[in-house]
py3Dmol code that shows the C-alpha trace and the ligand (Angstrom):
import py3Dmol

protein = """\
ATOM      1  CA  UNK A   1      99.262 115.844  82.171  1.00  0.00           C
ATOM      2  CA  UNK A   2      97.215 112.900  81.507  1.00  0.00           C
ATOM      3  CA  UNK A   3      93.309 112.923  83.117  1.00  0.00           C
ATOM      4  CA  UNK A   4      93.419 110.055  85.133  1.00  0.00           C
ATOM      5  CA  UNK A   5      90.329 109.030  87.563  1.00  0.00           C
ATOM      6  CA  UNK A   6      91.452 110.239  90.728  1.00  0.00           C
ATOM      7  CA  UNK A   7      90.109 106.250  92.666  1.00  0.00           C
ATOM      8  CA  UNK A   8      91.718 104.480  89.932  1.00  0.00           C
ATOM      9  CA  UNK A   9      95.784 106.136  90.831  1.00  0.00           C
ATOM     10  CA  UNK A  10      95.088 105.765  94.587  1.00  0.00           C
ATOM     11  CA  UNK A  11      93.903 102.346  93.677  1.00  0.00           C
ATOM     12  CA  UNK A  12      97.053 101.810  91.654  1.00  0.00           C
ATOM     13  CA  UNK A  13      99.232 103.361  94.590  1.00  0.00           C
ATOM     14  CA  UNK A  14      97.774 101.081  97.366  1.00  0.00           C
ATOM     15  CA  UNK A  15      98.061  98.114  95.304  1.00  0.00           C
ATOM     16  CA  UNK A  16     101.635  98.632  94.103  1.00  0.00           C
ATOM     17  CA  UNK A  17     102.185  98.821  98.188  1.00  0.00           C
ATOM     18  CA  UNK A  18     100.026  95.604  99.238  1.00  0.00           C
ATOM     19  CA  UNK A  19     102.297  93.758  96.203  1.00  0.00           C
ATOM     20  CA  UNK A  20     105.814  95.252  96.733  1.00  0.00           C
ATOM     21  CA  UNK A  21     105.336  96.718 100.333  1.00  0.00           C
ATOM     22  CA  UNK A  22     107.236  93.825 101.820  1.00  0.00           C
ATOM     23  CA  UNK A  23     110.142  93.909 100.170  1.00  0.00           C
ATOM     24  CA  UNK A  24     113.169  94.801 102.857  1.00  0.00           C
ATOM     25  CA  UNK A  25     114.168  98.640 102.221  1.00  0.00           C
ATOM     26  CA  UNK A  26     117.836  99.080 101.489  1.00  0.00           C
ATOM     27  CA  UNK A  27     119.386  96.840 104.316  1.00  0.00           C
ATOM     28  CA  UNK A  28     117.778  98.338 107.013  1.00  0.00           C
ATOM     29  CA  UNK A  29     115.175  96.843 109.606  1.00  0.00           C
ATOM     30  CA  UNK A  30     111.971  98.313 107.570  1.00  0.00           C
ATOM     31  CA  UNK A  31     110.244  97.408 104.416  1.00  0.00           C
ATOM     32  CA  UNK A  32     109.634  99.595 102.369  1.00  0.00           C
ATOM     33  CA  UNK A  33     106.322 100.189 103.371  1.00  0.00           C
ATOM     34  CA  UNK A  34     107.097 100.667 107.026  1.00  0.00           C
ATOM     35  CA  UNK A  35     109.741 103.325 105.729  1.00  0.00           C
ATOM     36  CA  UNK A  36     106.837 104.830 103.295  1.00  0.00           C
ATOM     37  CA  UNK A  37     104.709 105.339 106.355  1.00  0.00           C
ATOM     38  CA  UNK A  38     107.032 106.559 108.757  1.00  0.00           C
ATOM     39  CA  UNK A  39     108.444 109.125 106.471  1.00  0.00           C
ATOM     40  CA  UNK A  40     104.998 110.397 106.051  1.00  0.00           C
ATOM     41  CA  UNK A  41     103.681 109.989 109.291  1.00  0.00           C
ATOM     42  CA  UNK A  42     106.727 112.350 110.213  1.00  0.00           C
ATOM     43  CA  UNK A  43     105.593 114.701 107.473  1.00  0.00           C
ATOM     44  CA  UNK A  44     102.259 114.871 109.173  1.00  0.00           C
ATOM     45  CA  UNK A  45     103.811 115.579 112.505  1.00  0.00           C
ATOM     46  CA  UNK A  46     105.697 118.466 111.377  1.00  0.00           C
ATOM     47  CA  UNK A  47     102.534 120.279 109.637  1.00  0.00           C
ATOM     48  CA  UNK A  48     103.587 119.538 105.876  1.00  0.00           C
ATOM     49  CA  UNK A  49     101.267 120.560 103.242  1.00  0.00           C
ATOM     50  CA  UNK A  50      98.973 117.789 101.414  1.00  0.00           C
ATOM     51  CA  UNK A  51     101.397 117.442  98.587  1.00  0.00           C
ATOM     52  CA  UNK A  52     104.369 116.859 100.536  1.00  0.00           C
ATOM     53  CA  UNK A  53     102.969 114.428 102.773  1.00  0.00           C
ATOM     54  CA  UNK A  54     102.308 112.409  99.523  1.00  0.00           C
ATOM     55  CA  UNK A  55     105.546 112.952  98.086  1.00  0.00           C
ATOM     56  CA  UNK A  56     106.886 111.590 101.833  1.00  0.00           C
ATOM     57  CA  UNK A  57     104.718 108.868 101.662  1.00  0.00           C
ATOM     58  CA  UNK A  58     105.869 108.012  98.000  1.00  0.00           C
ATOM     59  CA  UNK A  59     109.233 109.078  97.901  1.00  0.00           C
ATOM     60  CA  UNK A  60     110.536 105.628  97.112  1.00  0.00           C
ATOM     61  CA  UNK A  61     107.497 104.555  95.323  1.00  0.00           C
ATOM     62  CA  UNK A  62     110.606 104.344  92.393  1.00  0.00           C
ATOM     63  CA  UNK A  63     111.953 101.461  94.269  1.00  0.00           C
ATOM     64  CA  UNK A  64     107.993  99.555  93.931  1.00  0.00           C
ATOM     65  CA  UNK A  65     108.443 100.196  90.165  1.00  0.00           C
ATOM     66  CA  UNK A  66     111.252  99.407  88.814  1.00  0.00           C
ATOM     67  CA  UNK A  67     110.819  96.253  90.680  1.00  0.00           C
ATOM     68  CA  UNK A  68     115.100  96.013  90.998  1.00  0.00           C
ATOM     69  CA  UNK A  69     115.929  93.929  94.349  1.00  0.00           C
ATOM     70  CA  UNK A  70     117.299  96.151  97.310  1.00  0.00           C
ATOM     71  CA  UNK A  71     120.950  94.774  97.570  1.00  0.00           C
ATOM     72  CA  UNK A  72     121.579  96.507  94.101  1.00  0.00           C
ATOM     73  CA  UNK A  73     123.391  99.201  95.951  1.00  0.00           C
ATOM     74  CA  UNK A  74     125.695  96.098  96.930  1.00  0.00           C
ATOM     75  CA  UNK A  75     126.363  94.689  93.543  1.00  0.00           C
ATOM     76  CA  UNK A  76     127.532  98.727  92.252  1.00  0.00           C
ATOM     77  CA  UNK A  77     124.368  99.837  90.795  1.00  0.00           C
ATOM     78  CA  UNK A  78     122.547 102.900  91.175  1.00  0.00           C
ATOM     79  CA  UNK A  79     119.007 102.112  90.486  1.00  0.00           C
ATOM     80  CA  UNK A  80     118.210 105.723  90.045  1.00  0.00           C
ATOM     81  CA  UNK A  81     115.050 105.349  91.957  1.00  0.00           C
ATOM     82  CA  UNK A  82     113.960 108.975  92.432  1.00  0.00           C
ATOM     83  CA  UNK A  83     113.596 109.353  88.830  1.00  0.00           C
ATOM     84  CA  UNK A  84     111.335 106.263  87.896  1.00  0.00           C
ATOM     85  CA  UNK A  85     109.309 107.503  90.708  1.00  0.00           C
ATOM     86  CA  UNK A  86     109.144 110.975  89.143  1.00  0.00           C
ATOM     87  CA  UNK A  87     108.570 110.108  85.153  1.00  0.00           C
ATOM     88  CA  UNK A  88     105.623 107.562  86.713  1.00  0.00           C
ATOM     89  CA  UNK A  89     103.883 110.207  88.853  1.00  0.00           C
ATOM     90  CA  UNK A  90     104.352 113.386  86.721  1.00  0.00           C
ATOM     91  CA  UNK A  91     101.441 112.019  84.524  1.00  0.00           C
ATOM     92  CA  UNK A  92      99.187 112.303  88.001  1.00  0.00           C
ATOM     93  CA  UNK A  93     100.870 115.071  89.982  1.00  0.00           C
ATOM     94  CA  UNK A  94     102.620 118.713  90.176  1.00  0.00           C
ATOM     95  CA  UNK A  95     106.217 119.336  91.106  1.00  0.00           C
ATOM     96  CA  UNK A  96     105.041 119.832  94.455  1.00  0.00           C
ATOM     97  CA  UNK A  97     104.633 116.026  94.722  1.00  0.00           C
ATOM     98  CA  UNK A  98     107.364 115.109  92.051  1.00  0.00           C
ATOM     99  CA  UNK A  99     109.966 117.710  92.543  1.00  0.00           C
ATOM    100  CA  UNK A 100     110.736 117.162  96.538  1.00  0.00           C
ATOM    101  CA  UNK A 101     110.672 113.223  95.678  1.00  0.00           C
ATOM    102  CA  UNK A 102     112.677 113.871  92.367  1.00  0.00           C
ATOM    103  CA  UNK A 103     115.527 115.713  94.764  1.00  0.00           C
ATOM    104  CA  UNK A 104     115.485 113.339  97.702  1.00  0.00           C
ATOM    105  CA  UNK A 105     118.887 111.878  96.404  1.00  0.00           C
ATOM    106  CA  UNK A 106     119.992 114.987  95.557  1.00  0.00           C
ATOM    107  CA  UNK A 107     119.220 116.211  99.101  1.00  0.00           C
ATOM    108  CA  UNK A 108     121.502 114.125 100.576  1.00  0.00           C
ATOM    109  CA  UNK A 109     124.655 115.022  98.742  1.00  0.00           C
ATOM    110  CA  UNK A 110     123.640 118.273  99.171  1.00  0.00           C
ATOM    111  CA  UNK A 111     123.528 117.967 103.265  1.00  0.00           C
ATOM    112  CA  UNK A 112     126.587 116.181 102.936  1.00  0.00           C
ATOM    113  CA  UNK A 113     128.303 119.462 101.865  1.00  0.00           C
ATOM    114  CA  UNK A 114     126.639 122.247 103.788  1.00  0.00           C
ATOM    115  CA  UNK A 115     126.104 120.706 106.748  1.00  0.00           C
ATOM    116  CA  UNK A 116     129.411 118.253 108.024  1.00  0.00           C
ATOM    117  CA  UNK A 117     127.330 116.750 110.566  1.00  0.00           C
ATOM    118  CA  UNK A 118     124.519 115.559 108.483  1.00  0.00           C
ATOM    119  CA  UNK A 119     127.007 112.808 107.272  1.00  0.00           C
ATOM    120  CA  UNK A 120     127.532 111.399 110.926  1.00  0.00           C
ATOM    121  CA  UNK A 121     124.067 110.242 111.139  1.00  0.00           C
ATOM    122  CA  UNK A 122     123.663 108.719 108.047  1.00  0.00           C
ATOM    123  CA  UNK A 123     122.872 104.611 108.322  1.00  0.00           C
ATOM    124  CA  UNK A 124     125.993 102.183 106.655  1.00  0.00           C
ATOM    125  CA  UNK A 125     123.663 101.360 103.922  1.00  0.00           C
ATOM    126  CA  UNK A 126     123.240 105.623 102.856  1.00  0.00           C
ATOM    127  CA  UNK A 127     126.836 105.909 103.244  1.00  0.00           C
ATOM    128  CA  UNK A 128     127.028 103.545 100.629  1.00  0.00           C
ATOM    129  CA  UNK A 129     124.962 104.480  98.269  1.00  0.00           C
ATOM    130  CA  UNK A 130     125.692 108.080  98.819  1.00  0.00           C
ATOM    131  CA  UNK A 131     128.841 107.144  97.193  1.00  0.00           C
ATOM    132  CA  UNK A 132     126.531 105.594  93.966  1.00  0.00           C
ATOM    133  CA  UNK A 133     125.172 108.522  93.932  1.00  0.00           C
ATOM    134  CA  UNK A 134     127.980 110.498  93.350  1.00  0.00           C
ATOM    135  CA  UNK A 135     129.327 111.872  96.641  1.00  0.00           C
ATOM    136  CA  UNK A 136     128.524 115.373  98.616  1.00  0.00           C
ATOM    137  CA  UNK A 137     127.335 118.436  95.830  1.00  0.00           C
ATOM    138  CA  UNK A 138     130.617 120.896  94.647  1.00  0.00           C
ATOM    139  CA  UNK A 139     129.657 124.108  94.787  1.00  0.00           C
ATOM    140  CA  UNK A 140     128.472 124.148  92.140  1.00  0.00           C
ATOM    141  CA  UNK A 141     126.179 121.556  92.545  1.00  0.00           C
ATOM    142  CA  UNK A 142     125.042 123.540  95.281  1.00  0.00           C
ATOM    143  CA  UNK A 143     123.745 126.611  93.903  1.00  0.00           C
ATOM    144  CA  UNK A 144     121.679 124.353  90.733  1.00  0.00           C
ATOM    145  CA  UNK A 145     120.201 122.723  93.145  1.00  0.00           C
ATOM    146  CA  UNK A 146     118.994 125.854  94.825  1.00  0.00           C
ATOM    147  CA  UNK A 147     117.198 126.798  92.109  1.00  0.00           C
ATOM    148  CA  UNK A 148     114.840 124.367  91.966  1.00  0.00           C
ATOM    149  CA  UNK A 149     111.353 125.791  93.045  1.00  0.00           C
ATOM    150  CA  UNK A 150     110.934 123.134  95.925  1.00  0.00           C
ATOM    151  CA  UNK A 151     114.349 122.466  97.237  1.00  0.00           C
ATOM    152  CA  UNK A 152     113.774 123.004 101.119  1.00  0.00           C
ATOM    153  CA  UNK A 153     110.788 120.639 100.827  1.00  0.00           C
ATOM    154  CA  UNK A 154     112.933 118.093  99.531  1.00  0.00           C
ATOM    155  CA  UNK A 155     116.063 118.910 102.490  1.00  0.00           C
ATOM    156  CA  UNK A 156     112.820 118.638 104.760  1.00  0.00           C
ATOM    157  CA  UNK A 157     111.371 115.336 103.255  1.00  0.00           C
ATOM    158  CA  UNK A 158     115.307 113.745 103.171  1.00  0.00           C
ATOM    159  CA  UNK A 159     115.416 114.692 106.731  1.00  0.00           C
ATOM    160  CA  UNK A 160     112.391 112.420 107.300  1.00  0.00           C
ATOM    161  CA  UNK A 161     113.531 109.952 105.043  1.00  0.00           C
ATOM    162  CA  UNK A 162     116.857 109.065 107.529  1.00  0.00           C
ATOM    163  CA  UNK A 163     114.997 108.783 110.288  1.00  0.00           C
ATOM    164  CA  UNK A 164     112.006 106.618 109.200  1.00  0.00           C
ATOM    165  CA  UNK A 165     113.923 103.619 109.242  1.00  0.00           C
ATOM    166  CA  UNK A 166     112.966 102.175 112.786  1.00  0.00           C
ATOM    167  CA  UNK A 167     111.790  98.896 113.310  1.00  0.00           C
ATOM    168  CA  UNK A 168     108.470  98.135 115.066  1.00  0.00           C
ATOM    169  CA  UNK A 169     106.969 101.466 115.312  1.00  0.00           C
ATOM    170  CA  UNK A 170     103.449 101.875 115.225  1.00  0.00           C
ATOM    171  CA  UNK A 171     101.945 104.640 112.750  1.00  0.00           C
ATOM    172  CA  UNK A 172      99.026 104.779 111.060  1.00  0.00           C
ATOM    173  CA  UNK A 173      98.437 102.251 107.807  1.00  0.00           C
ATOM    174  CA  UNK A 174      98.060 102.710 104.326  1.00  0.00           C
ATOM    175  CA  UNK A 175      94.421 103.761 104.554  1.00  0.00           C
ATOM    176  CA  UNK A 176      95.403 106.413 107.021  1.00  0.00           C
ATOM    177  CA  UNK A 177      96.494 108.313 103.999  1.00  0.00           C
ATOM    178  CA  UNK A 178      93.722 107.514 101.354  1.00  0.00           C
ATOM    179  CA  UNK A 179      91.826 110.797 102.078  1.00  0.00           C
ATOM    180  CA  UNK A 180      95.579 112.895 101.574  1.00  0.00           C
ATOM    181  CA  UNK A 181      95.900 110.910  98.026  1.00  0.00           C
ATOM    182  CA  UNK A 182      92.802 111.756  96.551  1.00  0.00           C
ATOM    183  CA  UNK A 183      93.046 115.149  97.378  1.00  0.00           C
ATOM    184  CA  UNK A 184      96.459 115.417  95.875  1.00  0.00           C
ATOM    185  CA  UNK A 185      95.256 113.283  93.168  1.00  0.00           C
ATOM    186  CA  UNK A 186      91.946 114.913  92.403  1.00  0.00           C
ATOM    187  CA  UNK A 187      93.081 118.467  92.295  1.00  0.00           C
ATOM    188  CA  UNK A 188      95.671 118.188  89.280  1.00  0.00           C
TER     189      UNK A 188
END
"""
ligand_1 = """\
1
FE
Fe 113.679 106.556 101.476
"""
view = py3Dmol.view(width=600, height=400)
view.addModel(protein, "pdb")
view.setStyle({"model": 0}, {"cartoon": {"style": "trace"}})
view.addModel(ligand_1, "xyz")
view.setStyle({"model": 1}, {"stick": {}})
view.zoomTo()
view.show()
């Protein structure tokens, strides 16, 4: 793992969201960094550790990368998202950051297939890149993706993921979660 300085990453992180922040967030009626901070802001709510609040709060940080426009889904393509986000922060974080952001995809097909339901409240836009993705987990599917050390954090972190997509809600900014990054940041 590469010794970064801990201001220098946060740095990098807040500027990567005051340059490609804006940009609309997969069809729905957020950008992508009102959907950043109300997936984390619901991470807070519920109690989640440090490192999954970050891994909330960058979950799509992929999608800030790889610098691909948002109607990809549209045109067929599955930007792969939760893996550019991975390879980038692995040099900075642990898989308790990485591995719940690395599965948030993965979450969703999972969902799909253990829990019917899930499916119904999934926005148009999900539904179709769900099907990008791959469709809901066989069972196999299932039971490799229960192996992974951090799984429930990442069913928990897709759960907030669906819902932060609401327009015009106040939560607290960027800066909010400063403190939160450089403790994540400073302790690997
Ligand atoms: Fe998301």
């Amino acid at each position: 793992m590469a010794q970064v300085n801990t201001m220098q990453i946060v740095d990098t992180i807040v500027d990567l969201f005051a340059t490609r922040g804006g940009d609309a967030y997969l069809g729905e009626p957020v950008s992508q960094q009102e959907h950043a901070l109300q997936a984390a802001h619901l991470a807070e709510l519920e109690g989640a550790t440090d490192t999954l609040v970050v891994s909330a709060l960058l979950h799509d940080i992929g999608h800030l990368l790889h610098g691909q426009p948002e109607h990809i889904a549209d045109q067929g393509i599955n930007g792969h998202h939760e893996d550019v986000g991975e390879v980038w922060l692995s040099e900075f974080a642990g898989p308790a950051v990485t591995e719940p952001l690395m599965l948030h995809v993965g979450a969703k097909r999972y969902l799909c297939a253990v829990e019917p339901e899930y499916s119904d409240g999934l926005s148009p836009a999900s539904v179709k890149s769900l099907r990008l993705q791959g469709g809901p987990f066989s069972e196999e599917e299932i039971l490799a993706f229960e192996l992974y050390p951090h799984y429930r954090d990442a069913l928990r972190l897709r759960r907030w993921d669906d819902q932060a997509k609401i327009s015009d809600l106040t939560v607290p900014d960027l800066e909010h979660y400063r403190p939160v990054l450089k403790r994540v940041f400073g302790a690997v």
